[in-house]
C-alpha positions as CSV (number, residue, x, y, z in Angstrom):
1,X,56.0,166.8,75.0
2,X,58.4,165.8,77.7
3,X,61.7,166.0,77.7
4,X,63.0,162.7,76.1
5,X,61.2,163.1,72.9
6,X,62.1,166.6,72.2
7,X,65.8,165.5,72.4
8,X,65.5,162.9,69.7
9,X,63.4,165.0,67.4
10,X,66.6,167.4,67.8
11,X,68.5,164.7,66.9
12,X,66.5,164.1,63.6
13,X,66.8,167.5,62.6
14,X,70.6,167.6,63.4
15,X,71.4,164.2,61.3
16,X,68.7,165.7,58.3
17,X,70.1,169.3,58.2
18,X,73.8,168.5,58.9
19,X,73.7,170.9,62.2
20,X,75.6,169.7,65.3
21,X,73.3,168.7,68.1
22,X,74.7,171.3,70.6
23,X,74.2,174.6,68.9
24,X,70.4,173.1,68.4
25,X,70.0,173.1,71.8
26,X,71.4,176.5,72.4
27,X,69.1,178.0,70.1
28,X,66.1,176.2,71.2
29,X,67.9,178.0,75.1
30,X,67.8,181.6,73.0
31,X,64.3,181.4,71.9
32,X,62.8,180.3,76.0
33,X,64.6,183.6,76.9
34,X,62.8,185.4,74.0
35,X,59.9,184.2,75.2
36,X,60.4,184.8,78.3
37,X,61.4,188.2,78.0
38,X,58.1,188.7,75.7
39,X,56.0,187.5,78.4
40,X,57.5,189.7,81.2
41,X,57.8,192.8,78.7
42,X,61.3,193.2,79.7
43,X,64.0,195.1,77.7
44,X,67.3,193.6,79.0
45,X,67.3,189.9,78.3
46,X,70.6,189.5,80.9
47,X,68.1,189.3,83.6
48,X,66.9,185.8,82.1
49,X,68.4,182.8,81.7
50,X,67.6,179.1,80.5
51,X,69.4,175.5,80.9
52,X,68.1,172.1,78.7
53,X,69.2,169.6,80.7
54,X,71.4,167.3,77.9
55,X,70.3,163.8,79.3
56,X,66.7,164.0,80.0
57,X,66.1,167.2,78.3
58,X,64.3,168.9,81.4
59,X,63.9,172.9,80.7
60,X,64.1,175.5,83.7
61,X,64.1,179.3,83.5
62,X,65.1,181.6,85.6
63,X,64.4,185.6,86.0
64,X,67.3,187.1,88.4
65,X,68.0,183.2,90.6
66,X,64.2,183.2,90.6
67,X,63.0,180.2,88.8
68,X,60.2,180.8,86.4
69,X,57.3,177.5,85.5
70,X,57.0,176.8,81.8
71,X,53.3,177.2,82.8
72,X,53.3,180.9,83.3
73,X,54.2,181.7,79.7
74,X,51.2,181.9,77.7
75,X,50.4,181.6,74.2
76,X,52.1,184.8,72.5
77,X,55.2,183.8,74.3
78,X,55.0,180.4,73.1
79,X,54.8,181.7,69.5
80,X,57.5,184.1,70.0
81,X,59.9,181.1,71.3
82,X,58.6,179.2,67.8
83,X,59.3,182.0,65.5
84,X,63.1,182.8,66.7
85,X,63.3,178.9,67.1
86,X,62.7,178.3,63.5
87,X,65.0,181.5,62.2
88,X,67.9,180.4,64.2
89,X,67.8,176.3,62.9
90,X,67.5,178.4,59.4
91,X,70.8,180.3,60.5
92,X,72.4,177.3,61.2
93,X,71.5,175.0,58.7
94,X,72.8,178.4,56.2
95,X,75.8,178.5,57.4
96,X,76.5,174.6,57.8
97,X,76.0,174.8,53.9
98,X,78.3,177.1,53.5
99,X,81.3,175.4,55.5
100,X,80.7,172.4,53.9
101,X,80.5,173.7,50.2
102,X,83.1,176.5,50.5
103,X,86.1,173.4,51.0
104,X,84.8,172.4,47.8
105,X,85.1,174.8,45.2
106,X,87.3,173.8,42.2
107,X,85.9,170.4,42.6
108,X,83.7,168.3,39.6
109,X,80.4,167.6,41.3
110,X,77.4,165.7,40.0
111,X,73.8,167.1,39.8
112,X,69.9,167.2,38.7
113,X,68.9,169.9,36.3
114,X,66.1,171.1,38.0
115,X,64.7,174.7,36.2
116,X,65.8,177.3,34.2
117,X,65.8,180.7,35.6
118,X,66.5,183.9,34.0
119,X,68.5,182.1,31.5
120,X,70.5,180.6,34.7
121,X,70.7,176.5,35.4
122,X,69.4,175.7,38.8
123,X,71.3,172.6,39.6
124,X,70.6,170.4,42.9
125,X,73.7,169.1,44.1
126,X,73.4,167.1,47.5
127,X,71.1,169.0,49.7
128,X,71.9,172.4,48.2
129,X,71.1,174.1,45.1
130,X,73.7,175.4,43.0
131,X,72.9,178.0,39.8
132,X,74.6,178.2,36.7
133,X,74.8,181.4,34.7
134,X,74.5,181.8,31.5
135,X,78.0,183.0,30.8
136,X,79.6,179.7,32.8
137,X,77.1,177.3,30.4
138,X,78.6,175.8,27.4
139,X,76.7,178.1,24.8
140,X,73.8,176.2,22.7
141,X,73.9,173.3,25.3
142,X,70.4,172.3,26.9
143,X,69.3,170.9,29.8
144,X,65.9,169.1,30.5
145,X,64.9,169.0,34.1
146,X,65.9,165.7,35.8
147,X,68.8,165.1,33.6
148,X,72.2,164.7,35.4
149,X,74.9,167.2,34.7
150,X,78.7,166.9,35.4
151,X,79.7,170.7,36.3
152,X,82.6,172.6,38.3
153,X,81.9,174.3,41.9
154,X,83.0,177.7,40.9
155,X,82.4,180.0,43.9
156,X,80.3,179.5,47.4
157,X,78.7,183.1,48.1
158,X,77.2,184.2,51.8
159,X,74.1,186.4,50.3
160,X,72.9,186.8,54.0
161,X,69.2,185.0,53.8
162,X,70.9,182.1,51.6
163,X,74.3,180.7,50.5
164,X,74.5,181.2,46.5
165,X,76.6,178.5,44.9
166,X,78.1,179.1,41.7
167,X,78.9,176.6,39.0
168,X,80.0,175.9,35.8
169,X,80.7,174.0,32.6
170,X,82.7,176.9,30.9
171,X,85.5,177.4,33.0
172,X,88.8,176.2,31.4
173,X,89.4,174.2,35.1
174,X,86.5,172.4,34.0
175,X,88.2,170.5,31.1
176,X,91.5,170.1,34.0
177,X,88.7,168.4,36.5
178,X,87.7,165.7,33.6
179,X,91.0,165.2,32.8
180,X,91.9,164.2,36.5
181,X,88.9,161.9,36.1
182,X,89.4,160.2,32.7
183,X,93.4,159.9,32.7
184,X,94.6,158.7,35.9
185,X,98.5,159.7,35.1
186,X,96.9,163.4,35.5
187,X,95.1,162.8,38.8
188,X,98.7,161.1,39.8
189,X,100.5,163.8,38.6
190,X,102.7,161.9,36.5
191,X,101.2,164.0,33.8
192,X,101.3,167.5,34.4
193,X,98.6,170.0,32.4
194,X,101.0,172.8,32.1
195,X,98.5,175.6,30.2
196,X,95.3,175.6,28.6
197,X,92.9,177.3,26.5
198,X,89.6,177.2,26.1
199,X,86.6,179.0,23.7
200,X,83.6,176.9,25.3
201,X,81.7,174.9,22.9
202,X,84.2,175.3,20.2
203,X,87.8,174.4,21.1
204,X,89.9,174.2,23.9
205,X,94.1,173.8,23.6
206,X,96.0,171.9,26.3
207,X,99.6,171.5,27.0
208,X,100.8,168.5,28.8
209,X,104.5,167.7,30.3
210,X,105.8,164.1,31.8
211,X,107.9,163.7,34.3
212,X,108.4,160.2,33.8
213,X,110.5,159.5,30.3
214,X,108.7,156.2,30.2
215,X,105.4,157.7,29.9
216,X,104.1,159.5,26.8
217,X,102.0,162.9,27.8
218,X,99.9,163.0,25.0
219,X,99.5,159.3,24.0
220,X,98.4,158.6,27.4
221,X,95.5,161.9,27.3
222,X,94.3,160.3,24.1
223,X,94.0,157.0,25.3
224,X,93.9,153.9,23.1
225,X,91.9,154.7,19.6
226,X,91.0,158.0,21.4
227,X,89.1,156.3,24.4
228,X,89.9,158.4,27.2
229,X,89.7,162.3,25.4
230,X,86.5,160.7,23.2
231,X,84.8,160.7,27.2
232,X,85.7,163.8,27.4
233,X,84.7,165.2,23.9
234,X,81.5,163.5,25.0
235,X,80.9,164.9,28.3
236,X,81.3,168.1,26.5
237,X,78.7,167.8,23.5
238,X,81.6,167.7,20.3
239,X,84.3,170.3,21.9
240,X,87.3,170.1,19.9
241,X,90.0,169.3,21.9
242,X,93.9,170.1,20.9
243,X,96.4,168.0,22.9
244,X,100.3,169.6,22.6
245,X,103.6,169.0,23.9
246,X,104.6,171.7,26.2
247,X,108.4,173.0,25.9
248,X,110.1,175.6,28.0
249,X,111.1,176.8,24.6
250,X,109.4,179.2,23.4
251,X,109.6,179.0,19.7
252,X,108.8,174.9,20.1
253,X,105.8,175.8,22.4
254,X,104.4,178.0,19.9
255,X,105.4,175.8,16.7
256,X,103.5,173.1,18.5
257,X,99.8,175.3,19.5
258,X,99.4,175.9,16.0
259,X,99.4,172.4,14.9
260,X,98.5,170.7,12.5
261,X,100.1,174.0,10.4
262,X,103.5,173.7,9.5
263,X,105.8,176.6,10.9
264,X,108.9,177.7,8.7
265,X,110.3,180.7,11.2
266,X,109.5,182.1,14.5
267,X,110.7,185.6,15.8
268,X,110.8,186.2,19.2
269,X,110.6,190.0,20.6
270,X,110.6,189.7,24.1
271,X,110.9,193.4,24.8
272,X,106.8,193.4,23.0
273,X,106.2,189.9,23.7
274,X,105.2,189.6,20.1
275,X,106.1,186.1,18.4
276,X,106.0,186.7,14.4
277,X,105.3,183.2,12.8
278,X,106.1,182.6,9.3
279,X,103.6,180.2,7.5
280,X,103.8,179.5,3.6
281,X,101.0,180.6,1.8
282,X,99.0,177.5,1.9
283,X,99.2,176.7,5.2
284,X,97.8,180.5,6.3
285,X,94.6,179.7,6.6
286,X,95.3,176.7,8.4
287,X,97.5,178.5,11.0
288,X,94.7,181.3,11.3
289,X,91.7,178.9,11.8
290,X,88.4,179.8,11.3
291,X,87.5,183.2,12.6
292,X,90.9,183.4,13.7
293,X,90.6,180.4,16.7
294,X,93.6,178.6,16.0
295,X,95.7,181.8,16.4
296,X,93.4,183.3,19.2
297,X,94.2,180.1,21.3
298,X,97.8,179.5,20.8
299,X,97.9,183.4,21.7
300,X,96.8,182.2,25.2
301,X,98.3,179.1,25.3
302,X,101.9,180.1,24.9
303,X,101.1,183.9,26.6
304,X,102.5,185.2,23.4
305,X,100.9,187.6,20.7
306,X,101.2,185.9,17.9
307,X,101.3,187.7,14.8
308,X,100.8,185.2,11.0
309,X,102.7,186.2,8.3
310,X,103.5,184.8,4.8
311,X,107.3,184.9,3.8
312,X,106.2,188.0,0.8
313,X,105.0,190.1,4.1
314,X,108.3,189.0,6.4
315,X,110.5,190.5,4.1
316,X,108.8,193.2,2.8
317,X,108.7,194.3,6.1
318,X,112.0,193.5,6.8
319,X,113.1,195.5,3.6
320,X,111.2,198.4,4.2
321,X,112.7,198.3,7.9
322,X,116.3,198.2,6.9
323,X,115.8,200.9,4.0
324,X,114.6,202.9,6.1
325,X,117.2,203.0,8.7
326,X,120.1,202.6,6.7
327,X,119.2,206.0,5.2
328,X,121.0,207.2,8.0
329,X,124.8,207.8,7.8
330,X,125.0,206.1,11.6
331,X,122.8,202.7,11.4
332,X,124.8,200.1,9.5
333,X,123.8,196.6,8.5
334,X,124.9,195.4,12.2
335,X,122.6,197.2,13.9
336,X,119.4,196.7,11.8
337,X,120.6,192.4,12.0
338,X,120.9,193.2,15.4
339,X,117.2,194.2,15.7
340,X,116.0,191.7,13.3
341,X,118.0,188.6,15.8
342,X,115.9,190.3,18.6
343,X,112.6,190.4,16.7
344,X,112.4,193.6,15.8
345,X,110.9,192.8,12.2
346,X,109.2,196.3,10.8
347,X,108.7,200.4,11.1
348,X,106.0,199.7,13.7
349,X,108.6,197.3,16.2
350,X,111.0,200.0,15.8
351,X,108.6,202.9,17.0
352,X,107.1,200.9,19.7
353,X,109.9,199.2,21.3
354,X,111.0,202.9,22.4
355,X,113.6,205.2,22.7
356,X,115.3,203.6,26.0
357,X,115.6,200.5,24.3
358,X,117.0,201.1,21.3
359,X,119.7,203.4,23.0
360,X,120.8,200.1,25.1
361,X,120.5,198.0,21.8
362,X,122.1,199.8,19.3
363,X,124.0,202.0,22.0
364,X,123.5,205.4,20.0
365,X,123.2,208.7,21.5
366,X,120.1,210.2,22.5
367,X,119.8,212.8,19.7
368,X,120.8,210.6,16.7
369,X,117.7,208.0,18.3
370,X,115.2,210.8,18.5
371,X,116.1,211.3,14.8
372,X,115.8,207.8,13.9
373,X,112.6,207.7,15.6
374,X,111.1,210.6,13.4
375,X,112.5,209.0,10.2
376,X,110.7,205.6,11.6
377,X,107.3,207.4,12.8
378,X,106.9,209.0,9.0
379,X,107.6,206.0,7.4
380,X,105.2,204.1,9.5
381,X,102.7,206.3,8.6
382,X,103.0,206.0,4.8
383,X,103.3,202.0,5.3
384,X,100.1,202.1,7.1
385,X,98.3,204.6,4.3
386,X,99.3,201.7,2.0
387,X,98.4,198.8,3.8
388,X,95.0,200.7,4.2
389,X,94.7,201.0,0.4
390,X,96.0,197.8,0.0
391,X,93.2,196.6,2.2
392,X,90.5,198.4,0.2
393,X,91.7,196.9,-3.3
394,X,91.4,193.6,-1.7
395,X,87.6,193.9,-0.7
396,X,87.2,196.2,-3.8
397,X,88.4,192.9,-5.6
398,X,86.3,190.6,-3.4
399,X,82.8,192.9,-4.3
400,X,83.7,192.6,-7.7
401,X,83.9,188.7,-7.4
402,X,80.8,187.9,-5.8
403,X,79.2,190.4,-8.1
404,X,80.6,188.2,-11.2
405,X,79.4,185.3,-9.1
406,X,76.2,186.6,-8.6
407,X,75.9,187.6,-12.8
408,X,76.9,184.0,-13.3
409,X,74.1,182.8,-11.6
410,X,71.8,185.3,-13.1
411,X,72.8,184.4,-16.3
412,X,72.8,180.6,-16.0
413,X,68.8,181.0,-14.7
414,X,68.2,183.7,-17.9
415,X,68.2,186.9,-16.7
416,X,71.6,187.9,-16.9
417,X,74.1,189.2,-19.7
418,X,72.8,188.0,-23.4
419,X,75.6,185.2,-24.8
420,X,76.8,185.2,-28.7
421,X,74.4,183.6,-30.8
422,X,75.7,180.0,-31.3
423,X,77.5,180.0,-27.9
424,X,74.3,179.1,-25.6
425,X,74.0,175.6,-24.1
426,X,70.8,175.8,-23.5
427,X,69.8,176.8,-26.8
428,X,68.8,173.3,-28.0
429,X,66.8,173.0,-24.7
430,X,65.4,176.4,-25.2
431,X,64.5,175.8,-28.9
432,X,66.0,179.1,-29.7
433,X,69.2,180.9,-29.0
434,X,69.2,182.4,-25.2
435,X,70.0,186.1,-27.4
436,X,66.8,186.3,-29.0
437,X,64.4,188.9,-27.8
438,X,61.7,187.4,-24.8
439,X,59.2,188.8,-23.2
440,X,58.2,188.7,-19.5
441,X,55.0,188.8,-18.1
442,X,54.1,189.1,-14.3
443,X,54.2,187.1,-11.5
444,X,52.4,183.7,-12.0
445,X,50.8,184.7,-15.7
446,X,51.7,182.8,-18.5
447,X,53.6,184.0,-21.3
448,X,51.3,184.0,-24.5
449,X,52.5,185.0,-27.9
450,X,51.7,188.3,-29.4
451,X,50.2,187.2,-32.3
452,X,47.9,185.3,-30.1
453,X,46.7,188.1,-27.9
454,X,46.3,190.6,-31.0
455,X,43.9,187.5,-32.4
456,X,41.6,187.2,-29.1
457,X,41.8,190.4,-29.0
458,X,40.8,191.1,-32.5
459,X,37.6,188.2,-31.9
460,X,39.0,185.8,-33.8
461,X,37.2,183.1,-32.4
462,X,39.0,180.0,-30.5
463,X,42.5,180.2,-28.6
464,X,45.2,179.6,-31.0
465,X,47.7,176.9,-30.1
466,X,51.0,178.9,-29.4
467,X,52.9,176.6,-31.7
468,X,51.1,176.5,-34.8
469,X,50.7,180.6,-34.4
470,X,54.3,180.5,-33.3
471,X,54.3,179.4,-37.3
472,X,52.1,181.8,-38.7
473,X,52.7,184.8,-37.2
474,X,54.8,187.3,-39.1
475,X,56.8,188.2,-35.8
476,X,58.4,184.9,-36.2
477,X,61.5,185.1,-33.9
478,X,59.8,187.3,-30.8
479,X,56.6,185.3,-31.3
480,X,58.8,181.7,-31.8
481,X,60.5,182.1,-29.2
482,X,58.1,182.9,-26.7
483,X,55.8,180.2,-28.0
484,X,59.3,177.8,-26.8
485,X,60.0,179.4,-24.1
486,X,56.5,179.0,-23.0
487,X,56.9,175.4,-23.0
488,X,59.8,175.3,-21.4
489,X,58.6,177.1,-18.3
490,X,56.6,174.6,-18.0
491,X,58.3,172.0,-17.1
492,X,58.0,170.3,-21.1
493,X,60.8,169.4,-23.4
494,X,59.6,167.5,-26.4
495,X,61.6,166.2,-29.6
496,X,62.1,168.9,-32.3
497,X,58.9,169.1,-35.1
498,X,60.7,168.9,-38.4
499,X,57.4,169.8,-40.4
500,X,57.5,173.5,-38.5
501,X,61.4,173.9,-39.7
């Protein structure tokens, strides 16, 4: 191969792998001396050197100003030259990789689904491949191989042999990176995304903010009918998506993450950075969410923990709060409004806030608050015995529902509790009220009248049609009914006979 031809095949591999031409050339440079070095069994490589010529690609090697023909090294040289050759364009090509994919982490990047491994997405994006763990994939989402997949560049890795590239389509910046796409008053930052939220798969909560008065913040995220957030509800297989008005106010902020509840008071304790929200008894649930999401997320949202209460539990807190303080010659009613105005709403604020605190709040001496605390840390206790007992009624009350419920059921099918005779529905169906005595064979046997077993097995000759023995027998209501009930079973409901009344 002369000279000429191995520079453009450098070329090639410098445009294909992304690796500048020069450092090519200076490993091919390292691997002669390698080689040379092998050939000559020498252990200090400064004794060789080797220049590429850049134009014509002419190769000359020298050993201490003594120039050395390419001829001379043999075949086990040759291979040695190869081998280092083929780890250093790997080197390269690594970290070329890694400078190029390490400026782009944050960014939304489009790729192939390729395999599953270990639960983890392998994703080609460009000439790398990226992996997607299982905690950064949206959970129940599946992807076949060759389908295209909209993800996040998470993290670029230098694992030594290769360059691990993390991404992901669970990471709250993910929503923020298809919101810059979709809404271009985001990517201009007209519309700023001030917080967000996110349980991936089920919900996310975003708070938006315009800077120009002439442009709505969350009209323009919704898009006309819903356009623009139904590309993004899309992209992210039915995600819920919960578009609010950020506020620097507190109380508004949080009023506004638990939409669509409706909000009658807010208490703010900063000292705890507890928010108690009031919510009227019909609207709990609402303002909970299911499996306590809605609350969870506004939590986050606003960077407040967010307590729901109805207005029977605010002020029976409050009460037993002011009781028990004011049982105290020194704590008047200013002091315990004092608290309440700086959300301080129950026994438990009162012990937790501290002893510092409520000496600069209520500006009592240090001996009378140590007394107040023990009063407050024994009433605590007692309110948390109740609530505990309060808590045990309730599922105590819940068993006994679903037990009813169950009985109900039981009862509707016939196995339950027996009704008063007359009071049955199903009696007319039944041919007989649902009270009478029955009889129950096993699984899959038919039910067959007394009378009728003691005649076969008496050898009375032919079976006996269970409704004219039904009339014979002497055992008229067990036998009647069963006879009935027989028919009944299966699946037979014919017109009364008036010449067997």
């Amino acid at each position: 191969m002369n000279g000429v031809e191995m520079l453009r095949l450098l070329d090639g591999i410098a445009r294909d792998r992304n690796v500048e031409k020069e450092i090519l050339i200076q490993d091919l440079e390292q691997a002669l001396v390698s080689a040379a070095r092998k050939h000559f069994n020498a252990v200090d490589t400064e004794d060789f050197s080797c220049e590429i010529d850049r134009f014509n690609g002419t190769i000359t090697i020298w050993r201490e100003q003594e120039e050395i023909p390419l001829e001379e090294l043999g075949r086990i040289p040759a291979q040695t030259a190869k081998q280092v050759m083929i780890q250093r364009f790997r080197e390269d090509e690594r970290a070329a990789i890694f400078d190029e994919y390490i400026d782009r982490v944050g960014e939304l990047s489009t790729g192939v689904a390729q395999r599953y491994e270990g639960g983890a997405l392998v994703v080609q994006i460009g000439r790398a491949e990226g992996f997607m763990p299982r905690s950064e994939q949206i959970p129940g989402e599946q992807h076949q191989p060759g389908e295209r997949v909209r993800c996040l560049i998470l993290d670029v890795r230098d694992a030594g042999n290769q360059v691990k590239i993390v991404l992901s389509r669970a990471d709250p910046e993910f929503i923020r990176r298809l919101f810059e796409v979709e809404v271009p008053e985001v990517n201009e930052r007209i519309i700023e995304i001030k917080a967000m939220a996110r349980e991936a798969g089920h919900r996310t909560k975003i708070a938006v903010q315009s800077i120009d008065s002439k442009v709505d913040a969350v009209g323009a995220c919704v898009g006309v009918r819903g356009s623009r957030i139904k590309n993004i509800v899309d992209e992210l297989g039915g995600e819920k998506i919960d578009i609010v008005r950020w506020n620097e106010s507190s109380q508004i902020l949080i009023q506004n993450a638990l939409k669509p509840a409706e909000v009658v008071e807010i208490s703010l304790c900063f000292e705890l950075g507890r928010a108690t929200v009031v919510v009227n008894e019909d609207q709990l649930s609402l303002a909970i969410g299911k499996k306590g999401q809605n609350v969870r997320l506004a939590a986050r949202l606003t960077n407040w923990d967010v307590d729901i209460l109805t207005p029977q539990e605010f002020t029976k807190s409050m009460d037993t709060m002011v009781q028990t303080l004011t049982q105290m010659d020194f704590v008047d009613e200013a002091m315990t409004d004092k608290l309440a105005a700086l959300g301080v709403i129950s026994v438990f604020d009162v012990e937790e806030v501290g002893q510092a605190y409520l000496e600069e709040t209520l500006g009592l001496p240090e001996d009378q608050i140590g007394q107040l605390l023990e009063v407050v840390s024994s009433q605590a206790k007692i309110v948390q015995e109740q609530q505990a007992k309060e808590k045990e009624e309730q599922e105590r009350q819940k068993r006994e529902a679903q037990e009813m419920a169950a009985k109900g059921i039981d009862d509707l099918l016939g196995g339950g509790a027996l009704a008063p005779e007359g009071d049955d529905p199903l009696a007319d169906v039944l041919g007989g009220a649902a009270n009478e005595p029955r009889e129950y064979g096993e699984a899959g046997e038919d039910l067959v009248p007394e009378a009728e077993v003691a005649a076969e097995e008496a050898g009375d000759g032919e079976p006996v049609d269970p409704g004219v023995q039904a009339e014979e027998s002497d055992d008229e209501d067990g036998s009647e009914f069963v006879a009935e009930h027989t028919e009944s079973d299966a699946g037979f409901v014919g017109e009364p006979d008036d010449s067997k009344a």
